[in-house]
LONU-343020 format. One record per residue: x, y, z of N, C-alpha, C, O in turn. Coordinates in steps of 0.02 Angstrom, whole numbers, plus 50000, padded with zeros to 5 digits. Example, Ala and Ser with C-alpha at 12.3 -4.5 7.8 and 13.67 -1.06 7.14 Angstrom:
<rs>
506604971650390506154977550390506604983550390507124983450423 506424988850354506844994750357506455000250394506705005750402 
</rs>
This chain:
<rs>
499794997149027499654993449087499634998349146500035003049147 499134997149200499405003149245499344997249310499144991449320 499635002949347499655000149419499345005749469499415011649452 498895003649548498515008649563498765005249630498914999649651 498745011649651498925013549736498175012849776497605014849761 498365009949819497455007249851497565009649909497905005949944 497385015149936497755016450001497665024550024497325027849985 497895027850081497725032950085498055037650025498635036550009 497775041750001497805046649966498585052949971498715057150014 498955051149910499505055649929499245060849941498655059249941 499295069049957499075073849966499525078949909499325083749875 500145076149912500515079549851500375077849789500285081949744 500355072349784500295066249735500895064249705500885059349668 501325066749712502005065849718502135060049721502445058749670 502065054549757502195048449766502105042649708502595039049696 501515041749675501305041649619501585041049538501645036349499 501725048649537502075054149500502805048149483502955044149438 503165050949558503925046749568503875038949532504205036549486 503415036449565503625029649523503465028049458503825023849431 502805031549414502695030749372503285034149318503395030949267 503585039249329504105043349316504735037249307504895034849253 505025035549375505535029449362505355023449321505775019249303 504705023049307504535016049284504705018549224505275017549202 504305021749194504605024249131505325028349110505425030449053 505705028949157506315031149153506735023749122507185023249080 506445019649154506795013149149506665008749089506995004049069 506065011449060505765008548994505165004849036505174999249011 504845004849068504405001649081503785007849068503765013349096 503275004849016502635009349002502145010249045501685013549020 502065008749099501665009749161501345012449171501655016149209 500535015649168500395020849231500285018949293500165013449317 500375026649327500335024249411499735028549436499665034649431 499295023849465498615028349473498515027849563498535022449593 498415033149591498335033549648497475032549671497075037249671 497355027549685496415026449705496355028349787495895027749827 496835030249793496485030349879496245035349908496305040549877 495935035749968495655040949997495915042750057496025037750092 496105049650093496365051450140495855048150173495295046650152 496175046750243495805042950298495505037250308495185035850359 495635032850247495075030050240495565021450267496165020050263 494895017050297495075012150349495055006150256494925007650198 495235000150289495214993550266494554993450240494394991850183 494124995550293493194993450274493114996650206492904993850156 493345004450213493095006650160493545005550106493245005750052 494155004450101494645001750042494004993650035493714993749980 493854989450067493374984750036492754984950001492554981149957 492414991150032491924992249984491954997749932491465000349905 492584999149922492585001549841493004998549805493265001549758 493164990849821493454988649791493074986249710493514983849674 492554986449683492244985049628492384990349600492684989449547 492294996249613492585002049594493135002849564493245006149514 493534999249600494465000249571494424994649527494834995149481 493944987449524494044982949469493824985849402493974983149348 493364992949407492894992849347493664996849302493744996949241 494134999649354494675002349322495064999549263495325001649211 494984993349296495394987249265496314985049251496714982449212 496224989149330497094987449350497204980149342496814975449353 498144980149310498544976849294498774973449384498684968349417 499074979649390499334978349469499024982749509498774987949486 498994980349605498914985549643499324984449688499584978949700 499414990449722500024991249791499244991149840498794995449839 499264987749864498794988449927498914989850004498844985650048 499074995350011499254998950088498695001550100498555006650068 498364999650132497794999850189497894996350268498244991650289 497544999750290497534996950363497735001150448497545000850506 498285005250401498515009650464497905014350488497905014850549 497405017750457496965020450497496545016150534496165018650575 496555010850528496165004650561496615007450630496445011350674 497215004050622497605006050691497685011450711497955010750766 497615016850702497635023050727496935025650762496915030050805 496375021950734495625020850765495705014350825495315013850872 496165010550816495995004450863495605000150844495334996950889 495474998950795495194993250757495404987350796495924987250829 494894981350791495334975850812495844972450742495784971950680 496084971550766496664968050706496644963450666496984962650615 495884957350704495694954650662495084956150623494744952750585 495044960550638494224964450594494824967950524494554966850470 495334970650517495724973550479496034968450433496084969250372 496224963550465496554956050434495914954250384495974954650323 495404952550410494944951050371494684953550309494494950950257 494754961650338494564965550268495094964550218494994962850160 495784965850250496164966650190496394957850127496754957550077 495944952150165496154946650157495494946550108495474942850059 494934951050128494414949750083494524953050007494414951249949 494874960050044495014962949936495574959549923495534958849862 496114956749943496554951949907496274948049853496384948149793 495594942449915495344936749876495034938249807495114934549759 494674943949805494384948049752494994950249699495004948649639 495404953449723495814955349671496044950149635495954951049575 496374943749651496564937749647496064933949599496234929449561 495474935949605494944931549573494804934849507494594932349454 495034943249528494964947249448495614946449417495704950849374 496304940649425496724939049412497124949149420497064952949373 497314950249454497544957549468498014955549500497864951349542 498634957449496499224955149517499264958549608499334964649605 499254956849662499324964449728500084962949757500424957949767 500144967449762500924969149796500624970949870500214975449863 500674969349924500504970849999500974974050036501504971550056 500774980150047501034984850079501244983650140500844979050134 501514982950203501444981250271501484989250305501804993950283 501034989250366500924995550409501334991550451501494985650449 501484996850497501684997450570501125002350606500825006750575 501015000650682500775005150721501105009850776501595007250801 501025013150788501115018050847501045012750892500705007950874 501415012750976501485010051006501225011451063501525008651109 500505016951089500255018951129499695014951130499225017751158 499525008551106499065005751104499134997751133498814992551133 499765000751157500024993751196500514989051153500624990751095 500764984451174501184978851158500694974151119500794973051059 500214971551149499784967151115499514967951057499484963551014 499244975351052498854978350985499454978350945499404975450891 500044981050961500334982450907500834974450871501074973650815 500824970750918501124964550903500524961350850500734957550807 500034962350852499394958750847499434960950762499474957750710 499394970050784499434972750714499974971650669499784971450611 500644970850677501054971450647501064961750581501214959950525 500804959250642500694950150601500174952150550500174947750507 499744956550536499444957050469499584955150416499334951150377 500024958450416500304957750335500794954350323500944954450264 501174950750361501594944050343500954939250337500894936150285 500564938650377500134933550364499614933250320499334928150301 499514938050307499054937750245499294936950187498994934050142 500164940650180500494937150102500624931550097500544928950042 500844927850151501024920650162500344918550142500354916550084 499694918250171499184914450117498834916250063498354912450053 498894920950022498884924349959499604923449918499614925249859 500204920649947500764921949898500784927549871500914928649812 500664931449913500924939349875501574942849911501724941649969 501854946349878502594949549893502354953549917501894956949894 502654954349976502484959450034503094966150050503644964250072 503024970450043503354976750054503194976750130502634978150153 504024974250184503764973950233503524979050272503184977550321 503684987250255503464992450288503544997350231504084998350202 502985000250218502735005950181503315010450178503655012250130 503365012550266503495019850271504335018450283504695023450287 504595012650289505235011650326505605019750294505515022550240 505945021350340506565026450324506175033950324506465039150307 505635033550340505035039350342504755040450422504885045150459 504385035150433503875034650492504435038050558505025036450570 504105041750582504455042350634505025050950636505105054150688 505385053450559505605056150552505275063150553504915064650505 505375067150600505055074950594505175078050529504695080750503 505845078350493505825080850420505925077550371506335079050327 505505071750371505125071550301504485070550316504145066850279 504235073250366503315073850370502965078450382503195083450411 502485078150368502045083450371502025084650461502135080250503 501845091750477501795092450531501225089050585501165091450642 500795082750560500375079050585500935072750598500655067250594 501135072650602501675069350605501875059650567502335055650569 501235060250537500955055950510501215053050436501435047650416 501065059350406501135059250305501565061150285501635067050301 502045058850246502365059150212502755068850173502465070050120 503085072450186503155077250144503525075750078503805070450090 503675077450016503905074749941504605072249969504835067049944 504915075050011505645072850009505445064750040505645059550013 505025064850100504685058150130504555052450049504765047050029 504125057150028503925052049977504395049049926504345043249906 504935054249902505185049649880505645043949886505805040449837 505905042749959506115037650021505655029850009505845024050011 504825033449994504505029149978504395025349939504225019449944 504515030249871504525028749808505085022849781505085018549737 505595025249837506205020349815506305014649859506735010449846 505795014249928505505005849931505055003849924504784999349956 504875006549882504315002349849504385000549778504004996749747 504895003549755504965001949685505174995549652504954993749598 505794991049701505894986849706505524979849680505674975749636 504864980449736504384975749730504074975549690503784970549667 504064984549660503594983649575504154982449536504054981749476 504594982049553504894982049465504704972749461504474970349409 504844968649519504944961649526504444959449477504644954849441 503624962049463503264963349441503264965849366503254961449323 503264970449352503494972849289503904968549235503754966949178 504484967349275504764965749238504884959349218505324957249181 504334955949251504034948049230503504949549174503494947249117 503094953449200502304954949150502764957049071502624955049014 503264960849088503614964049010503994955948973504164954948915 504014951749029504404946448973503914940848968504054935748938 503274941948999502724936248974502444937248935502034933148915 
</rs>
């Protein structure tokens, strides 16, 4: 069974690595496939989404969106996309785990209030388990990121690895007893 990361692109790949590593540490047979692309917005996580079906993932972690906000996207042009590969994934019966972004706060109060309701609201009408912040215990920290101040460095990632693991195991370890 694998599970695929929909989202920007580790650069280490490290991230990946880590959970597929614990999954199977734990007895869970898993792969963990990283599909994403550095930089890349909601729009384009939507139109390669046929792409990632022809894969024929079990599960996906779907974190997209933060380059939307870091471009200034409107929030509901981002909502939309990411509500459109849900509906798709959902329809290819593909289990999604929803990542939640946060934004930088130079874009005002409004944008970022605006942005941050994404992803509660889109799991709430998809019923999908929402990982309320990607980066919690990362974002923000000078050493565990890359000097863009942005990405993740391996010690970052694996901070990540271990909230996000959570939500996959919730996952896993239903699919292993159905």
């Amino acid at each position: 069974m694998n599970v695929y990361l929909c989202g920007e692109r580790d650069r280490s790949t490290r991230h990946p690595a880590q959970l597929e590593n614990r999954l199977q540490s734990e007895g869970y047979r898993w792969r963990v496939i990283n599909a994403g692309i550095s930089g890349e917005t909601s729009s384009g996580t939507r139109s390669r989404i046929t792409w990632l079906l022809n894969l024929k993932p079990d599960i996906v972690i779907l974190e997209t969106g933060a380059n939307d906000g870091l471009r200034g996207i409107d929030p509901k042009v981002t909502q939309k996309n990411i509500e459109e590969i849900v509906g798709i994934l959902k329809e290819n019966k593909v289990t999604v785990v929803l990542a939640g972004m946060r934004m930088v706060t130079n874009l005002g109060r409004d944008y970022t209030a605006s942005f941050a309701a994404i992803y509660p609201t889109v799991a709430r009408k998809f019923d999908l388990i929402l990982i309320p912040f990607f980066l919690q215990g990362v974002a923000g920290d000078q050493s565990l990121n890359q000097g863009d101040g942005i990405h993740p460095l391996a010690k970052g990632y694996r901070i990540v690895m271990e909230t996000v693991y959570p939500y996959v195991l919730q996952i896993v370890t239903k699919a292993k007893v159905d």
